[in-house]
N, C-alpha and C positions, 0 to 999 in steps of 0.2 A: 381523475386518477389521484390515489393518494400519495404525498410526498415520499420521497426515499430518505432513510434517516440515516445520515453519515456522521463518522469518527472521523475525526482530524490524528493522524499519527505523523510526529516529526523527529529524528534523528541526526544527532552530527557524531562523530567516531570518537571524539574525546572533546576533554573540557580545556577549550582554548580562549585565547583573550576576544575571540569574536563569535566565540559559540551560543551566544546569548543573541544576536543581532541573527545570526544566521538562522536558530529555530523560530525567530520572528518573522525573519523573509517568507520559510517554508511554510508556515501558518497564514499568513497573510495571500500568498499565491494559492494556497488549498480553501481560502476563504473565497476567496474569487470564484475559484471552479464551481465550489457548492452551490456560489451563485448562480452562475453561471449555466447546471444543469440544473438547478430547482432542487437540491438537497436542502434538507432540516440538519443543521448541523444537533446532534445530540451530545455531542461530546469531544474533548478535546485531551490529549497527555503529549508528552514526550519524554525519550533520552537522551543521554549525552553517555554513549560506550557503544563498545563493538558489535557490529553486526554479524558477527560469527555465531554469537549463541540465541535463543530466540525465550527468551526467562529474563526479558528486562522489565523492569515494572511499568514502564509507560504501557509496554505492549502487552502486558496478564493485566490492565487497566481496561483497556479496549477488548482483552480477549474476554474476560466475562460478561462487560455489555452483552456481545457476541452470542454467548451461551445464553443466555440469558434473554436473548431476541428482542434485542434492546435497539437494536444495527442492523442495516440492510449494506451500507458501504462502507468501504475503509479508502480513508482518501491519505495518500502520499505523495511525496513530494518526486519522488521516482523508483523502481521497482528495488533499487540498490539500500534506502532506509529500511525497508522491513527488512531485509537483510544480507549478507555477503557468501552467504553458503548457499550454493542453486540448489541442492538437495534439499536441504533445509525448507528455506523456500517453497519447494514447491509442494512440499508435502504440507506445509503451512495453510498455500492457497487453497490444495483440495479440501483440508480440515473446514475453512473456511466455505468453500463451497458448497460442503456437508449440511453448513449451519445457515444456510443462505443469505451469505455475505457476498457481494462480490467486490473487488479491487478497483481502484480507481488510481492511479498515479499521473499529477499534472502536467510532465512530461510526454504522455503519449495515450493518453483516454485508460480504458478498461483493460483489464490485463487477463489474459487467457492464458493458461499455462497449461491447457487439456495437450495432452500427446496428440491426438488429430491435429489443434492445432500449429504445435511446434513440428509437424511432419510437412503438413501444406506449408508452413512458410522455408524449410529445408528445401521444399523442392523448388518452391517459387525463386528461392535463393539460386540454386544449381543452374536452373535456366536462364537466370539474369548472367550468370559467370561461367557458361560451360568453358570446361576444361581443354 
């Protein structure tokens, strides 16, 4: 089977006295995973700004790989770096989807943002805590 070729994307919200340390943690912990599943890292960006907008240069870095079928995954350091707007978000992940990317964030494996599946885990939720 041939390797999956992953993008390293890292984010911190502003530019502080430890935000240089911090997108090194996040690179370093995304470097492991790669390893970790047999990824080809092909590339790597980041920023230092808000996750409200999705037109940061780290992330139009990786998005043209993207188009350009350059990537098979985008490895993050948890689903809140690509960004802080759920809508946003998820319209992002489908675009991605589109392009056959799929997410990988090292806090919790592969990331599904399909309506079937945030419906199954609503219910699975309801049943853990019925009312």
């Amino acid at each position: 089977m041939e390797q999956k070729k992953a993008w390293i994307y890292c984010r911190v919200a502003h530019d502080g006295p430890d935000s240089a340390a911090v997108l090194a943690a996040q690179k370093n912990t995304l470097e492991a995973y790669a390893k970790e599943h047999d990824f080809e890292i092909v590339g790597a960006s980041s920023d230092m700004g808000s996750g409200l907008t999705m037109d940061r240069p780290g992330l139009l870095d990786f998005h043209a790989a993207a188009e350009n079928r350059k990537v098979d995954v985008l490895l993050i350091h948890s689903l809140t770096r690509l960004g802080r707007d759920t809508d946003k978000v998820t319209k992002y992940w489908h675009l991605l989807r589109d392009l056959g990317v799929s997410v990988h964030a090292a806090d919790c494996g592969e990331i599904d943002l399909s309506l079937e599946t945030m419906l199954r885990r609503m219910i699975e939720d309801m049943r853990k805590y019925p009312r």
